[in-house]
C-alpha positions in Angstrom: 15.3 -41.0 -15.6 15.4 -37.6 -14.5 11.7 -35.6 -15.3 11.4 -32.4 -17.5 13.3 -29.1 -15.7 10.1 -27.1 -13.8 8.2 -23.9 -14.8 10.2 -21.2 -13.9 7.7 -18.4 -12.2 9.1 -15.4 -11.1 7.3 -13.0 -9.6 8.7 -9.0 -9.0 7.5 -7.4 -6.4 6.2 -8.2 -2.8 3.4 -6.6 -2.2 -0.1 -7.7 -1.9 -0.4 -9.6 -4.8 3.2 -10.3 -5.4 3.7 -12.0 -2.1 0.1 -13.9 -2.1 0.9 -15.2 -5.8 4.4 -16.6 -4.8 2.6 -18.3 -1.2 -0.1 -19.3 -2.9 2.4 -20.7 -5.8 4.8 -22.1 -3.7 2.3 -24.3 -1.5 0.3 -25.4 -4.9 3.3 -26.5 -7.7 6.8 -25.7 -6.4 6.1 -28.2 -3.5 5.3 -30.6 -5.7 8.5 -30.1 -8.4 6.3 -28.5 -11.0 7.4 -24.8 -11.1 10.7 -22.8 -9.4 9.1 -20.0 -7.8 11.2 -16.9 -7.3 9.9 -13.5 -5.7 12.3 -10.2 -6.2 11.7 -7.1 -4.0 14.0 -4.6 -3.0 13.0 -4.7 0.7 13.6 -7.5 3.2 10.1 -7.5 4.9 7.0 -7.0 4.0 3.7 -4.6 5.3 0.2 -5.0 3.9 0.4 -1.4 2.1 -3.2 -0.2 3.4 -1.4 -0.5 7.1 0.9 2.7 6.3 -0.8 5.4 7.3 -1.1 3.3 10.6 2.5 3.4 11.3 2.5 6.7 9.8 0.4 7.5 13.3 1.9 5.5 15.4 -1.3 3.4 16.3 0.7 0.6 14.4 3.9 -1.1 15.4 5.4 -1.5 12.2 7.8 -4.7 13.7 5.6 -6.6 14.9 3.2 -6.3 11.6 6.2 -6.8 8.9 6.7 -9.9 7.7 10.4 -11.6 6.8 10.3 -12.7 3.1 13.2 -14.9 3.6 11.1 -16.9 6.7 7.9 -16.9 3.9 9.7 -18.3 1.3 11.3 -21.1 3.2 7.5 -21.9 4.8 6.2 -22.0 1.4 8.7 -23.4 -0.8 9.7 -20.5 -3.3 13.0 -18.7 -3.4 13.6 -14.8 -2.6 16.3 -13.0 -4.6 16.9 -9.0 -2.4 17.3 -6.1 -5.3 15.2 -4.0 -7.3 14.0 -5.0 -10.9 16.7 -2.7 -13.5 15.4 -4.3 -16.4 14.4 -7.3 -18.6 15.4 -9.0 -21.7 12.8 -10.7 -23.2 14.6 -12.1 -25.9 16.6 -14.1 -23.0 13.8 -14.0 -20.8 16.1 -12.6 -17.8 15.2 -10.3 -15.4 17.8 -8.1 -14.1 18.0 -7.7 -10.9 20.4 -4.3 -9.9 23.3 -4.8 -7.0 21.9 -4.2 -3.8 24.0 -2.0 -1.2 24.1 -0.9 2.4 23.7 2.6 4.1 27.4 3.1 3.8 27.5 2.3 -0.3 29.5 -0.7 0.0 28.0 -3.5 -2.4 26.3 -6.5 -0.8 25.2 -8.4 -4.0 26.2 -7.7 -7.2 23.5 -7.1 -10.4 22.2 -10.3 -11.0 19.8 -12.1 -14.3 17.2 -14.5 -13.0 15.9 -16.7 -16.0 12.0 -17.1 -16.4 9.1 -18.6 -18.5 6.7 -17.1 -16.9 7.1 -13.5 -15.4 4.5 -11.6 -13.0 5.4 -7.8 -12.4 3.6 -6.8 -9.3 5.7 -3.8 -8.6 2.4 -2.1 -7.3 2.4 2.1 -7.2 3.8 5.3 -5.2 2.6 8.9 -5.2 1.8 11.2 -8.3 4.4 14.6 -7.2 3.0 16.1 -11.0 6.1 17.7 -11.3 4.8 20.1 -8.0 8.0 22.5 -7.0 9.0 21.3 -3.2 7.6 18.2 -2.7 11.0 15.9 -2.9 12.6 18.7 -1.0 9.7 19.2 1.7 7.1 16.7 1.9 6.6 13.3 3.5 5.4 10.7 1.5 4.1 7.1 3.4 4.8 4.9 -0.1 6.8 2.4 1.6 7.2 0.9 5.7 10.6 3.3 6.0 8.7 6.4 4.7 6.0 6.1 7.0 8.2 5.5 10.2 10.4 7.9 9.0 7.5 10.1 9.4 6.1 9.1 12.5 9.7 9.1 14.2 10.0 13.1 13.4 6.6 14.1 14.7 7.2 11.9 17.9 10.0 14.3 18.5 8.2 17.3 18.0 6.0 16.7 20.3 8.5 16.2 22.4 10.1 19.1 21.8 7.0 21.3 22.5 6.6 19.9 25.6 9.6 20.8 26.7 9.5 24.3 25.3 6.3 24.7 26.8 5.7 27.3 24.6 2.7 26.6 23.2 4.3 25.9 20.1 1.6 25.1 17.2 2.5 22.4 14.9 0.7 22.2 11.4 0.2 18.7 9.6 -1.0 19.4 5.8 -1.6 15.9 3.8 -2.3 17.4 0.2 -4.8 14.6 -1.1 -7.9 13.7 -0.1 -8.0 10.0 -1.0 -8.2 6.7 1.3 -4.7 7.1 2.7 -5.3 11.4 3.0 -8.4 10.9 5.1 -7.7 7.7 6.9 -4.4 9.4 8.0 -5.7 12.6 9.2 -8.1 11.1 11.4 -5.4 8.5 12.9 -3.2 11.4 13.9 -5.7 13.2 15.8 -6.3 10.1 17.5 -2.5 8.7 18.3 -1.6 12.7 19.3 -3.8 12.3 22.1 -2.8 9.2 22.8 0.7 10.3 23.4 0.4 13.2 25.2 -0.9 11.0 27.7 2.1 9.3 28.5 4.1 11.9 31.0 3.6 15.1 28.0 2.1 17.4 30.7 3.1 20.5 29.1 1.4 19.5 25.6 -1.9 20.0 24.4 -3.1 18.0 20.7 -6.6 19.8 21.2 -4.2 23.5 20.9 -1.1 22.8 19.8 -2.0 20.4 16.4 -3.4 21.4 13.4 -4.4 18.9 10.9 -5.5 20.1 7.6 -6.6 18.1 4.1 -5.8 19.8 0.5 -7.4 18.3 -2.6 -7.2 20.0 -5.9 -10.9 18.0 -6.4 -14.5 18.8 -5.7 -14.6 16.7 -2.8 -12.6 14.2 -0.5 -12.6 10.4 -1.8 -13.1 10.6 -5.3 -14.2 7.4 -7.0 -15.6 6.5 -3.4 -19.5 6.7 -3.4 -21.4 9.6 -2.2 -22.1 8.2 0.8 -19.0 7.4 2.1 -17.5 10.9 1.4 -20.1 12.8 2.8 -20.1 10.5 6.1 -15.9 11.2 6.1 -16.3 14.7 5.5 -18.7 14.9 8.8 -16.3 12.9 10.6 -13.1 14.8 9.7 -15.1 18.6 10.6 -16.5 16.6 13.9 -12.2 16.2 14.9 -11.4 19.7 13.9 -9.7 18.8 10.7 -9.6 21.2 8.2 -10.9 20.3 4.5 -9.9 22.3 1.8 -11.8 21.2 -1.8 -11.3 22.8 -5.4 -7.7 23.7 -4.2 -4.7 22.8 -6.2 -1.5 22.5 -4.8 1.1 24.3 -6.6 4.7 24.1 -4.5 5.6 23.3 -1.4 7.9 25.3 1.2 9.4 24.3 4.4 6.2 25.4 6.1 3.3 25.9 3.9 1.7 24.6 1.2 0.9 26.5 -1.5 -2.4 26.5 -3.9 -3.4 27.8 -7.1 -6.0 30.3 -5.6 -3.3 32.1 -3.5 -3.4 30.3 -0.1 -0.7 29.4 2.0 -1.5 26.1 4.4 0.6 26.5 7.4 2.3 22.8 6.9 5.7 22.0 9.4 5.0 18.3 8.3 3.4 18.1 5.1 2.1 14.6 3.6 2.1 14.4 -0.1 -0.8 11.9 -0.9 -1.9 12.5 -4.0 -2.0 10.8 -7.4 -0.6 7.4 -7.8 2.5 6.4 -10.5 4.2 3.3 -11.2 8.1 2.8 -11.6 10.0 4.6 -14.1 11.2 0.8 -15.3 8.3 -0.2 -16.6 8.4 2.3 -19.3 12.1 0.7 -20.3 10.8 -2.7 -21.1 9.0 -2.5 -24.5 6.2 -2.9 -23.1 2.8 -0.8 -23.4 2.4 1.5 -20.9 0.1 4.3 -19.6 0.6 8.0 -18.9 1.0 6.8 -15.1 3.8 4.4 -16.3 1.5 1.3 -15.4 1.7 -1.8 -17.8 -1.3 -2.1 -20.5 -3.5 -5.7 -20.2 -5.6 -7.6 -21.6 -8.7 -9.4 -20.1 -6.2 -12.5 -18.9 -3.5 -10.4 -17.4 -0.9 -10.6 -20.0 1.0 -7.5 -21.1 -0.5 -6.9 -24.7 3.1 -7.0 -26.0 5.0 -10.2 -24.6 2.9 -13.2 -23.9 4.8 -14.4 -21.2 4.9 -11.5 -18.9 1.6 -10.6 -16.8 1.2 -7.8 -15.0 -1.0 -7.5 -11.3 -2.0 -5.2 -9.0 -1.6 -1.5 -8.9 0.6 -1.2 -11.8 -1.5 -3.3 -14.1 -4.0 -1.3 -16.6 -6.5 -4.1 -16.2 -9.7 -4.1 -18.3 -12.9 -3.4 -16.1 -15.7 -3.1 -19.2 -15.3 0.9 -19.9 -13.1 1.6 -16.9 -9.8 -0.3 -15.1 -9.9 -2.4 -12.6 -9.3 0.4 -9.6 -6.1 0.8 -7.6 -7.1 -2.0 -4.2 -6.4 -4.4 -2.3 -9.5 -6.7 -2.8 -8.4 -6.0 -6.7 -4.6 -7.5 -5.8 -5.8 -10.0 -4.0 -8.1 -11.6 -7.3 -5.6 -11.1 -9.5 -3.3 -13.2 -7.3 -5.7 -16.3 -7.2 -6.6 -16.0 -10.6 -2.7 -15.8 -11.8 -2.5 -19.3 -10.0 -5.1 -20.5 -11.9 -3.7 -19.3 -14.9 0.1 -20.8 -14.5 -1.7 -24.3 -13.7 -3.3 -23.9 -17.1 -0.1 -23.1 -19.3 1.8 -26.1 -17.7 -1.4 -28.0 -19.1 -0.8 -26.4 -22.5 -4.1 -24.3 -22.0 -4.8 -21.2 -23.1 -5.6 -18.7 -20.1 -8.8 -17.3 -19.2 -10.1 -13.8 -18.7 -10.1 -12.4 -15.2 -13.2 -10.7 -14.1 -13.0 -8.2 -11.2 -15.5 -8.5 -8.7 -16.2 -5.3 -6.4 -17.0 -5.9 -3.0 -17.8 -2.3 -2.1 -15.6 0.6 -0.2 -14.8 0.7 3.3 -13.1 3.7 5.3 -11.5 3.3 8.6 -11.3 6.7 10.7 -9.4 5.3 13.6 -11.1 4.3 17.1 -13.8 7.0 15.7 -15.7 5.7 13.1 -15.7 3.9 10.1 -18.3 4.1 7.0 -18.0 2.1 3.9 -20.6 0.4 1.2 -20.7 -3.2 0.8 -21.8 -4.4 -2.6 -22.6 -7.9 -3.7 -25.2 -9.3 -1.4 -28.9 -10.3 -2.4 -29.7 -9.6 -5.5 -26.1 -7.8 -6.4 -27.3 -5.0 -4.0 -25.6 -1.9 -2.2 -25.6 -2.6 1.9 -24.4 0.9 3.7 -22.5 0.4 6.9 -20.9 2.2 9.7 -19.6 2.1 13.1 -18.7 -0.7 14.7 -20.3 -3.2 12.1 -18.0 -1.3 9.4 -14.9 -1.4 11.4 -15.2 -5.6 11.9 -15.4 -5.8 8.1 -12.5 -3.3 7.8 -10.3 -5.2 9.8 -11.5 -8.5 8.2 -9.7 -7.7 5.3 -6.5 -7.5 6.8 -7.1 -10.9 8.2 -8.0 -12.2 5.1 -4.5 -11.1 3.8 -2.7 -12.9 6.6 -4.9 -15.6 5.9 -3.6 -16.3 2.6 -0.3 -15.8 3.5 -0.2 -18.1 6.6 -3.4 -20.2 6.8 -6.7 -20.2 8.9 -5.1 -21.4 11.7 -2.0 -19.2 12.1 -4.4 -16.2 11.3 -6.5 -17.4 13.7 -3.9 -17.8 16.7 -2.2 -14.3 15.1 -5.1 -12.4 15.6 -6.0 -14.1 19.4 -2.3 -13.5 20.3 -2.7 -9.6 19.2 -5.4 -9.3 20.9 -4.2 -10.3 24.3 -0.9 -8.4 23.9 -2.9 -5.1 23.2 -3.9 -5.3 26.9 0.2 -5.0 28.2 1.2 -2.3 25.2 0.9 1.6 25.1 -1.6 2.6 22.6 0.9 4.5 20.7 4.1 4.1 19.2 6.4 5.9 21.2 9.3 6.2 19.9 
């Protein structure tokens, strides 16, 4: 006699928290018949989003960090479904998946309706323009894997280019945003510029010929980031010769310059736009509650205050923090991920769910091979623990590790990270093309 049809889970959007919850999912009830686990992204490979600016640089070799979702979901037992989320009917409980197409416009797979009982939207975020003139038309942003090679590809070039000029050519970089990604980018570049002018560009010279400058319509770099940490970053940056601009708000971008409120013109030939976050313009089509940043409205368990069968995680969730929301981060993604698990186990029990309580583990800052400065909270007594250098940057890369150790296991992470290590020794220390 054939058992009751499983839970159908599915899970849009393969970020962070999307791709953990449908691992995590997969290895814990699909293996053993109890839910159908489906994951729905409009990319075919996945990169741990705080990695961006990396590639963005070049100190990061985006194909040999991106991960296949077809390959995870056939190592964990869930299903993959290529195409972007155009809408859901709840009183079906469908998701629609839109057709997917090549470069060329020919259709590859037609618009689609996955059935669910339980949905999880994990479509995470992308940058804030705030309706600024120029920025579509003139300014990079580093939201997704493409974007940030895409970046890294054109400035390649221009190096190139000046060095065969030999000119003396100047090139200006302006990121407009002084957040994680702003700051974490601006000191990368200055680092991987160097780097490539080593290999053969004689007639180049980063410490002349690049500019790098930081615009942020705030009081100062890092907001929401402790005291400490942006007044260590802001030393840092000036230390590099990076340029920090504070109090200035960006009002249009050009071709070349980036323009402020107070009447300034940044010289900017490749201008970053890495300000403000948003969430997809789809959320706001679901009848669901939404913010003024588009992100779906919570409560305490996860579920979307509207439809008790749809939960929202990660960036584009409006989670409840006591007074505040639970902030835009990975640490947050990657609770909210482990306790959905816990959560789906429950309502095939028949159990209600249970809150979810963020924990914050404190604010790290990577500055490339430089520096990095974070604070570390939870340790004796709750405390505060500062930390920098060296000791800062092992934490800092611990928490990409503890991504791909959710996603693959100890072991794999373990041999993943040995394996990187020894083929760092036989690689340039740039991207080079």
């Amino acid at each position: 006699m054939a058992g009751p049809d499983p839970h159908r889970v599915v899970i849009v959007g393969g970020g962070a928290a999307g791709l953990e919850l449908a691992t995590k999912l997969g290895d814990k009830l699909a293996r053993r018949d109890k839910a159908h686990v489906t994951l729905v992204d409009r990319d075919q490979t996945h990169l741990w989003k705080p990695l961006l600016h990396e590639v963005a640089a070049g100190s990061m070799d985006i194909h040999q960090h991106q991960l296949d979702y077809l390959a995870q979901a056939r190592w964990h037992r869930f299903t993959f479904a290529l195409g972007a989320m155009a809408g859901v009917d709840r009183a079906a409980r469908e998701v629609i998946v839109a057709a997917v197409r090549d470069d060329e416009g020919a259709e590859i797979l037609p618009e689609r309706r996955l059935p669910y009982d339980t949905l999880v939207i994990a479509l995470g975020s992308e940058s804030n323009d705030f309706g600024t003139p120029g920025v579509r038309e003139h300014a990079f942003t580093i939201d997704r894997a493409r974007d940030a090679n895409i970046f890294h590809r054109r400035l390649v070039n221009a190096c190139f280019r000046a060095n065969f000029s030999a000119d003396g050519r100047i090139l200006h970089i302006a990121i407009v945003g002084a957040g994680a990604t702003g700051v974490e980018l601006a000191a990368e570049l200055h680092n991987t510029t160097r780097s490539l002018a080593a290999y053969g560009l004689r007639s180049f010279d980063p410490a002349k010929q690049i500019r790098i400058s930081i615009v942020e319509a705030g009081p100062r770099i890092l907001p929401g980031l402790p005291d400490y940490v942006a007044e260590e970053t802001h030393k840092v940056l000036e230390s590099l010769g990076v340029q920090v601009l504070t109090n200035e708000k960006v009002v249009g971008i050009t071709a070349d310059a980036v323009k402020t409120a107070s009447g300034r013109e940044v010289p900017g030939l490749f201008t970053v736009w890495a300000a403000g976050i948003r969430c997809a313009d789809v959320l706001t089509t679901l009848g669901l509650e939404t913010d003024r940043i588009n992100r779906l409205v919570v409560k305490p368990t996860l579920e979307t205050t509207r439809d008790a069968n749809i939960f929202a995680i990660g960036d584009c969730a409006a989670a409840p923090w006591g007074e505040k929301l639970v902030p835009p981060r990975a640490q947050a993604a990657h609770q909210q991920a482990s306790h959905i698990v816990k959560t789906l186990r429950r309502r095939l029990e028949g159990r209600a769910p249970k809150p979810y309580h963020y924990r914050d583990f404190g604010s790290l800052i990577s500055l490339g091979r430089f520096d990095t400065v974070g604070q570390l909270m939870g340790f004796v007594g709750g405390g505060r623990m500062r930390v920098e250098g060296f000791v800062a940057k092992l934490f800092y890369i611990s928490l990409y590790r503890q991504h791909v150790w959710a996603l693959h296991g100890f072991w794999r992470m373990a041999l993943d990270t040995l394996a990187r290590l020894i083929k760092r020794q036989t690689e340039p220390k740039v991207k080079l093309h």
